[in-house]
N, C-alpha and C positions, 0 to 999 in steps of 0.2 A: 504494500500500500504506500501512497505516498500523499504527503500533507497539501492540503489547499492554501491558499494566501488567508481564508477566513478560520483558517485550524483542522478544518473538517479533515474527516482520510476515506478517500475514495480507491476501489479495486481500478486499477490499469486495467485495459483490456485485454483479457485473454485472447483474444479472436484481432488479430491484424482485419481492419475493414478494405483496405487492398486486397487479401489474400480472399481468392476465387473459390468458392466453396466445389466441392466434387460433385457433382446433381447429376451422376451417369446411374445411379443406383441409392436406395437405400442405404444400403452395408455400406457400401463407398461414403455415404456423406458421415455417414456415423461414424468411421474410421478417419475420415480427413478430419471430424468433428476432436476426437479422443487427439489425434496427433497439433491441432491449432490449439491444444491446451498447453503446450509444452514441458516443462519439467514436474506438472502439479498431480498427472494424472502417475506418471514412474514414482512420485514420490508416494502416493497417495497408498499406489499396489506394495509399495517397498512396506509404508506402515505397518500396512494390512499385514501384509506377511508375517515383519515380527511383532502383530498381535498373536493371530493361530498359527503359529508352527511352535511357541513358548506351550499353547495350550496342547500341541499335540507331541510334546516335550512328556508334559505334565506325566500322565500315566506311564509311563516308563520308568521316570525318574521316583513316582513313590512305589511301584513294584519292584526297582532298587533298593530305596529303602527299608520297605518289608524285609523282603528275602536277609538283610543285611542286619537289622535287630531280631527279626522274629526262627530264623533259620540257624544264623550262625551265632546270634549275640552278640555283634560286634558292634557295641557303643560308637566306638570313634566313628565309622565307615557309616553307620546312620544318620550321626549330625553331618558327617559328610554331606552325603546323598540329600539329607532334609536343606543344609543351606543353598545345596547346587538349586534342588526345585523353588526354593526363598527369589533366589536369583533369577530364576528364567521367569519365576510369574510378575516379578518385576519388568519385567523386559517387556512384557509381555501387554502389560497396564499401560506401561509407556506409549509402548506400539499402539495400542486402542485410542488412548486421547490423540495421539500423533495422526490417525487413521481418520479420526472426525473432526481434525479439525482441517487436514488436507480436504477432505470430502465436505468442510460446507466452504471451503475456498473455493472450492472448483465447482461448486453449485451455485454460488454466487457469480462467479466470473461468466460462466456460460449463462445465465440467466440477462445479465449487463450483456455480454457480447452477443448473443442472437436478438435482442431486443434491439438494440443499435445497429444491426447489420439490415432487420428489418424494417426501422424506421427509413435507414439510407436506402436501401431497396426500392422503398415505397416513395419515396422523395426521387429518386431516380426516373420510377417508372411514371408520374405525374397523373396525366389524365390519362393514361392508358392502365389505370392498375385494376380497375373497377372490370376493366375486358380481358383481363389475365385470373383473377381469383376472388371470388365476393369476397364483401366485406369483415364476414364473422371469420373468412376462414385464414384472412391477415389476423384480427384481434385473438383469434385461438391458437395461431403459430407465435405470436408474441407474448401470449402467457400460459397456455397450461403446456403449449408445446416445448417451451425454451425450460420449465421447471420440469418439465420428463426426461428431455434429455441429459439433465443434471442428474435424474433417478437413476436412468439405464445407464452411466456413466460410472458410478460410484457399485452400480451393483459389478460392472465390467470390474473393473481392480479388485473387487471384492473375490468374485469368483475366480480370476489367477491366482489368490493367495492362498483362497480355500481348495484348489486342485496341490499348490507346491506342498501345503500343509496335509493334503489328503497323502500325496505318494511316500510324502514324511512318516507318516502315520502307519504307510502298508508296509515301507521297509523295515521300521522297527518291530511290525508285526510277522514280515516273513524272516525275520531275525531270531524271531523269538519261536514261532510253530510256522513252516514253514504250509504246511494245511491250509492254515485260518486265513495265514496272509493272502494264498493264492483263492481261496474264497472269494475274500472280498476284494481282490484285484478282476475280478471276472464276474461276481454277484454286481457291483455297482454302476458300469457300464450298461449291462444287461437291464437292468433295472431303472433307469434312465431311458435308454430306447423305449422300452415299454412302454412308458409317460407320454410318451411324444406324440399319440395318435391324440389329444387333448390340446395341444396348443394349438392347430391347426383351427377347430370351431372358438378359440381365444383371439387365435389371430381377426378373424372373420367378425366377431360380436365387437371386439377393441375398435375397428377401421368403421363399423357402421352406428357408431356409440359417438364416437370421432367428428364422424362427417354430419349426424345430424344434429350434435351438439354447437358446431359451426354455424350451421342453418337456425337454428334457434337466437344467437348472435346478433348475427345479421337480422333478424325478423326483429326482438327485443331494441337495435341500434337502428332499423326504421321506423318502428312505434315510436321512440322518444325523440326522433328529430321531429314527424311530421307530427306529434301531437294537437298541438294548438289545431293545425288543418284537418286533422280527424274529430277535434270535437267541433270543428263550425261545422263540418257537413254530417257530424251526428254520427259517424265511422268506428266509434269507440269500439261498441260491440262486436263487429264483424270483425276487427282485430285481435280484443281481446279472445272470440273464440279460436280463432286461427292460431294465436302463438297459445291459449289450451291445450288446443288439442298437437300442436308440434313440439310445447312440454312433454306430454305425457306420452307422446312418440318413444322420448328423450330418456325420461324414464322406465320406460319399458324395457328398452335396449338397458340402460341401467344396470336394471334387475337381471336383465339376461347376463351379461358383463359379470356380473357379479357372482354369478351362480358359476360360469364359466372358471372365475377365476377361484370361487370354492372349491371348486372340483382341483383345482391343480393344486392347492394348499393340501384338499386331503387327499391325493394321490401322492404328494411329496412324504408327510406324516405319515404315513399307510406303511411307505415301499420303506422307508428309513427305519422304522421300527418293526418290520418284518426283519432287517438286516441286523439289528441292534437282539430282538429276541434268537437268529439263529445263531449268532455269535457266544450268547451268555450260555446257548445249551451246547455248542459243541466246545466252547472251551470249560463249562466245567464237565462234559465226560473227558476229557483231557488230564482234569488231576484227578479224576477219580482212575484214569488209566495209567498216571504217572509221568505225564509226559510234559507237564507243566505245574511250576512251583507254585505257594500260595501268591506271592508276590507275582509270578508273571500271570496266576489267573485275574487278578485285580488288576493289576495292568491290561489284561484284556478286556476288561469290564469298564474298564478306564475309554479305550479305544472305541470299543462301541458306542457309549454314550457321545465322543468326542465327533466319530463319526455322521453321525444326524444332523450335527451343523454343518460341516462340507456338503452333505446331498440335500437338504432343506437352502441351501444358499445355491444347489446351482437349478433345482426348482425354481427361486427366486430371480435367479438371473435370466433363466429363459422367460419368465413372466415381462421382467424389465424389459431384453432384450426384445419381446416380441410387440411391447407398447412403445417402446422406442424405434422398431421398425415402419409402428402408424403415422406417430409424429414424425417420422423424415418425411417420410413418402406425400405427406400434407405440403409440409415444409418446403420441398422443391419444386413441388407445382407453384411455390409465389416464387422462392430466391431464384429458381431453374426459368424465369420467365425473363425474355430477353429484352431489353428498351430497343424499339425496332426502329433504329435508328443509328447510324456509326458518331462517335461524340463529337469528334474535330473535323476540320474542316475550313474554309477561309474566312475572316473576320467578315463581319457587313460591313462596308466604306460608311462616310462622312454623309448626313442628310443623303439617302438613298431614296431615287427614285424607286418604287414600287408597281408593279404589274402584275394583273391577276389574267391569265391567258382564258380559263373556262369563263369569268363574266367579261372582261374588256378592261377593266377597272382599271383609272390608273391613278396613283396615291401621290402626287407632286409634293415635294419636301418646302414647308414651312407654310402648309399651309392648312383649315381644318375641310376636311370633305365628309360632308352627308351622302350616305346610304339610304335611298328608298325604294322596297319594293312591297308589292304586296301579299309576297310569299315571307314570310317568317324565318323559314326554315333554308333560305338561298341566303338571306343577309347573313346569318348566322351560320352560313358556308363556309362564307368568304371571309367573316373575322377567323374560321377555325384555321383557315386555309394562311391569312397572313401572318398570324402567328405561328406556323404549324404545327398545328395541333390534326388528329388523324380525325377521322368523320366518324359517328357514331354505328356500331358495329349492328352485326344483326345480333336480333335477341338470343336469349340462351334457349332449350331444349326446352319442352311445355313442363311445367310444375307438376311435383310428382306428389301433389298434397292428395288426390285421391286415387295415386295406383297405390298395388300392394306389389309386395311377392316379384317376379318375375319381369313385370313389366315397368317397376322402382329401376330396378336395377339397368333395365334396358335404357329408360332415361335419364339415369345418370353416367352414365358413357357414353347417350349421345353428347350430355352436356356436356361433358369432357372432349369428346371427340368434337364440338363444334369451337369451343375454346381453341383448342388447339390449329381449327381454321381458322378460325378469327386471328391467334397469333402471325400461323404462316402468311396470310393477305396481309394483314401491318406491315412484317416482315417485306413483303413484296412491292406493298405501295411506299413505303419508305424509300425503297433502293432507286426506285422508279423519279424519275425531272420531276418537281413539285407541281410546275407549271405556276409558279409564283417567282418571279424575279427582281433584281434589287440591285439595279445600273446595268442590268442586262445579263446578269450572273444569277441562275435555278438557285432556287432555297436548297434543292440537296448538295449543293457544291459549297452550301455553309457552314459553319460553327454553330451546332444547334444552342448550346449554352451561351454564347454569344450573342447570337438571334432571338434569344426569352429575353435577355437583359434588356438588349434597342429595343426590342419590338413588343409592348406590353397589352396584352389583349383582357379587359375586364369586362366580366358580363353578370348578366343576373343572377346565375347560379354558383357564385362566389361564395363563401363559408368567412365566417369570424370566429374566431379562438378563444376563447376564455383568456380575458387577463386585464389589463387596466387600458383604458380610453387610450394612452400615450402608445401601448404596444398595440393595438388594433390599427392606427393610424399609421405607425412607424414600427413594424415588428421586426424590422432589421435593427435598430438600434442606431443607424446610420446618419440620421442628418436630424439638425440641431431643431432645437422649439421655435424659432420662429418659421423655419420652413415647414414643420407641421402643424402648425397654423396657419399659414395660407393657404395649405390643402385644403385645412378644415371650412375654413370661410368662403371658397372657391365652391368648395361641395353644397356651401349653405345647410351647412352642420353644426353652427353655432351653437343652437340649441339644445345639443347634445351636450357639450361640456356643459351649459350652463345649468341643466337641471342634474349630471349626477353629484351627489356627494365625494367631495373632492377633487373636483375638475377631470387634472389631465390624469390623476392617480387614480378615480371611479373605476368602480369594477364595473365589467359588463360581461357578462357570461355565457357557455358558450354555443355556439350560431348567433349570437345575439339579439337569446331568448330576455325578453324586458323590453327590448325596445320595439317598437312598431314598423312594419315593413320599407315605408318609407326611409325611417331612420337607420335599417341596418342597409340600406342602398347607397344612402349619403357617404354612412363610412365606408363601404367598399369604394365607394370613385372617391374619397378625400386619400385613402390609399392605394390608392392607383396614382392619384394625380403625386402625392408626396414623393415618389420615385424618379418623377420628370424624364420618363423614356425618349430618345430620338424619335419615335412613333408608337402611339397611342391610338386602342383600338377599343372606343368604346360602346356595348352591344345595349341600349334600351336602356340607357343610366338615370334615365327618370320615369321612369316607368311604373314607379309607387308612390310618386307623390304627387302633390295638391295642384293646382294650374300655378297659384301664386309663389312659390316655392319654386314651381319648373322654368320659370321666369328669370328668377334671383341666380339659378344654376347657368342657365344659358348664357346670362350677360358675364357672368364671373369667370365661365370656362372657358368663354369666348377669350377674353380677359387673360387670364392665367397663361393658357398654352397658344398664347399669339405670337409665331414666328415657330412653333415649333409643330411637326406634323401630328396630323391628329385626325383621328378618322370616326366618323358618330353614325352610329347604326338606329336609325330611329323613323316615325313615322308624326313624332310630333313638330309643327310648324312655329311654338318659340325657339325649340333648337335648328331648325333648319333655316330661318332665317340670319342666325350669327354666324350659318358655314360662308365662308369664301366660294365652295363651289359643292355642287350637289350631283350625285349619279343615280338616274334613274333607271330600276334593272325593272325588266318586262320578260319572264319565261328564264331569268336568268341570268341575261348578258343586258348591258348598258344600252339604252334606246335614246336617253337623253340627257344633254351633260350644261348645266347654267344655276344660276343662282333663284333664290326659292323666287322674286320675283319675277323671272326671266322663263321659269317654267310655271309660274302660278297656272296659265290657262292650258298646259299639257292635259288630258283627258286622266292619262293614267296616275298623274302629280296629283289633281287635284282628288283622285277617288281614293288615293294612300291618306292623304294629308285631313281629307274630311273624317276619316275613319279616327285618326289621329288625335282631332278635334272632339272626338266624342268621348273617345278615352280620359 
């Protein structure tokens, strides 16, 4: 650990966020997973080890000193023997705290380091993550997945230590009766196979326990965004029965899960004490045959009992192991998902001319241009297009909320399997000319992180974060209070500081539930505008509020971003009369290109703009 400047001590990351996780396989990521731990996970198994191998010490060492007072009467050679085993269960105590405290190191670090690989993941993949993995099944890979792999982790060192300590345990036994030893060098193995037709309906109930407890996530994390809009149109109910009844789905499987994983507790308890009973009867027909002293039958008795912890831990391990094979396999369908897009690429030049090749569009630097058409869904193209952003995918496979059985299953491999087209066209339409150019150079021949920064596209479906008025407006930290107040006043947002308690410090919580839709609009364009992008691409920015209010915005945005490009996607005539110049798309592409009173009498100007007027 290492100190913070405020004192605190935070875990370093175990997991380098450079280093490329394995996503060819399950096994593979869990093993790249155990090796991006470095020294903690050897150190962990080192513990473990001289915990149980002192304990598998143990019995030997007081069937020594049996035989050694009780046999021969040799005082000295007993305290002997009793300080040697003093000493190894010493070792042995040590080893155990050493072993837990490796093991909650290494659960913590993995817990911090998959958590921050998937926030960066997901900040990587932006608006495409939602067409890569719902949403519950990011929030389920971030926490119950990241603290399982820390489980099947610590069970993995555990069960190295308890096989070195198990073979420990059979050579001092075939040391001793060479019979008994090769018993249980051959009963244990056997006895393990055995078990193993069990994990397989474990594996199966685990992955479907998994997958609809994600789904449940996601359903509960759409409930409480769109609240407030399920109770104005009275939606409560139909929700609340829905995520009922894909609770008790949840639960169901649960119980299944559960019963699954009983059965493997008591098939573990079952076989290990059938091994532990046939040990205690054939080593005492042993000294009743003379074949073993009183002290080495205690020492076999010793053995036995020691024994049920090594086959009860690698039950447990394959338990781990096999819920640790669900969470990969979750796990790299988000980290395994590729941003379909190559990162670098050439800078955009200085005030860039812009050109939309499918509408005509052309974005002239320093100046603001109006967007109107009266398709919706074409404006809303072409901001996705000049910021590039991918277009909205086809939907996923139909909802399996009333298949059962057979035909569950069938739909969720299609959904899987359409993900994964969805992926591959990303992939496809990415590589492919944007058909968006920028002094006459394709958006794909650019710097895509480069081209978010100049080119800033805000729209209505913007999100606010929980946290104070100052970070809403300025959530980079980056420019000083009076530039985020001109945002704010620009946005005609005033009244936002003015009514929370304590201005620029006011909490506002988060989507920016408390404030009224108007108001969480203002703050999304005052943060938009506090950026001061090369080019600004803004989609319907008044679109919640009052006529009088939409006015105040106009003349101020007008105002604010004069000399700098600026693009407004809207259909209301106080903002299209502050544009310098306006593009009229009809079916698509530009039909007519003049200022709002130069197209006032266009037929198709006026029937956008009256619609406009009514809004």
């Amino acid at each position: 650990m290492h100190a913070t400047p405020r004192g605190r001590y935070d875990f370093p990351p175990a997991i380098p966020l450079d280093a490329r996780p394995d996503v060819r396989s399950p096994i593979r990521f869990l093993f790249w997973l155990i090796r991006s731990y470095g020294w903690v996970v050897p150190a962990m198994t080192l513990a473990a080890s001289s915990w149980l191998i002192p304990a598998a010490l143990t019995p030997w060492l007081l069937g020594r000193a049996i035989d050694a007072g009780v046999a021969r009467g040799d005082a000295t050679a007993t305290l002997g023997w009793l300080a040697l085993l003093l000493a190894v269960i010493a070792v042995g105590v040590t080893g155990g705290i050493l072993f837990h405290t490796f093991a909650v190191r290494m659960w913590l670090l993995g817990i911090y380091g998959i958590q921050r690989r998937v926030s960066r993941h997901a900040v990587h993949l932006g608006h495409v993550l939602n067409r890569r993995v719902p949403t519950g099944e990011v929030l389920s890979v971030s926490s119950s997945d990241s603290d399982q792999f820390g489980a099947t982790i610590e069970s993995f060192g555990h069960v190295i230590a308890a096989a070195v300590s198990f073979v420990l345990a059979s050579a001092l036994m075939l040391s001793t009766s060479p019979s008994l030893g090769a018993l249980v060098l051959v009963a244990t193995p056997v006895l393990l196979l055995a078990s193993t037709p069990v994990l397989r309906p474990l594996t199966r109930a685990q992955s479907a326990e998994r997958t609809e407890s994600s789904s449940l996530t996601s359903l509960a994390s759409d409930i409480a965004t769109g609240l407030r809009i399920l109770r104005g149109i009275g939606g409560e109910r139909t929700f609340a029965r829905n995520y009922e009844r894909q609770s008790q789905k949840v639960r169901a499987l649960g119980v299944r899960l559960g019963t699954w994983q009983a059965v493997v507790e008591a098939t573990s308890i079952l076989l290990s004490g059938l091994l532990l009973v046939a040990l205690v009867h054939l080593g005492s027909l042993s000294l009743l045959d003379g074949d073993l002293s009183v002290g080495e039958l205690i020492s076999f008795f010793g053995y036995a009992v020691f024994l049920t912890s090594p086959m009860q831990t690698f039950f447990d391990f394959a338990q781990k192991w096999v819920q640790g094979l669900v969470a990969a396999q979750k796990t790299l369908a988000f980290l395994g998902s590729e941003v379909p897009w190559a990162p670098s690429g050439a800078p955009l030049g200085p005030d860039p001319v812009l050109h939309d090749e499918v509408s005509g569009v052309t974005v002239q630097p320093g100046r603001m241009l109006g967007v109107v058409s009266a398709d919706p869904d074409v404006t809303a193209a072409l901001a996705d297009r000049l910021g590039r952003y991918l277009p909205d995918g086809a939907p996923d496979a139909p909802d399996e909320e009333d298949l059962t059985g057979r035909a569950r299953r069938l739909a969720r491999r299609e959904r899987i399997a359409a993900r994964a087209r969805r992926a591959a066209e990303d992939a496809e339409l990415a590589a492919r000319p944007w058909g968006v150019t920028a002094d006459g150079v394709d958006y794909a021949s650019l710097d895509v992180a480069d081209l978010r920064r100049r080119v800033v596209v805000s729209h209505t479906g913007a999100s606010l974060f929980s946290g104070t008025l100052q970070t809403a407006v300025d959530p980079w930290g980056t420019h000083s209070r009076e530039q985020a107040e001109r945002a704010l006043l620009a946005a005609a947002a005033e009244d936002i500081y003015e009514s929370l308690p304590g201005g620029w410090q006011g909490r506002i919580d988060e989507k920016g539930r408390g404030l009224s839709g108007g108001q969480r609009q203002r703050l999304v364009l005052a943060r938009a505008l506090v950026q001061d992008p090369d080019v600004l691409v803004l989609v319907e920015p008044t679109s919640a509020v009052d006529a009088h209010t939409e006015a105040r915005i106009a003349v101020r945005l007008a105002g604010h971003r004069r000399g700098r490009t600026t693009v407004v996607v809207t259909a209301s005539p106080l903002l299209l009369r502050h544009c310098d110049d306006i593009s009229l798309l009809v079916d698509g592409r530009e039909v007519a290109r003049g200022t709002h009173d130069e197209l006032h009498d266009h037929p198709d100007y006026r029937r956008v703009i009256t619609r406009g007027m009514e809004h």
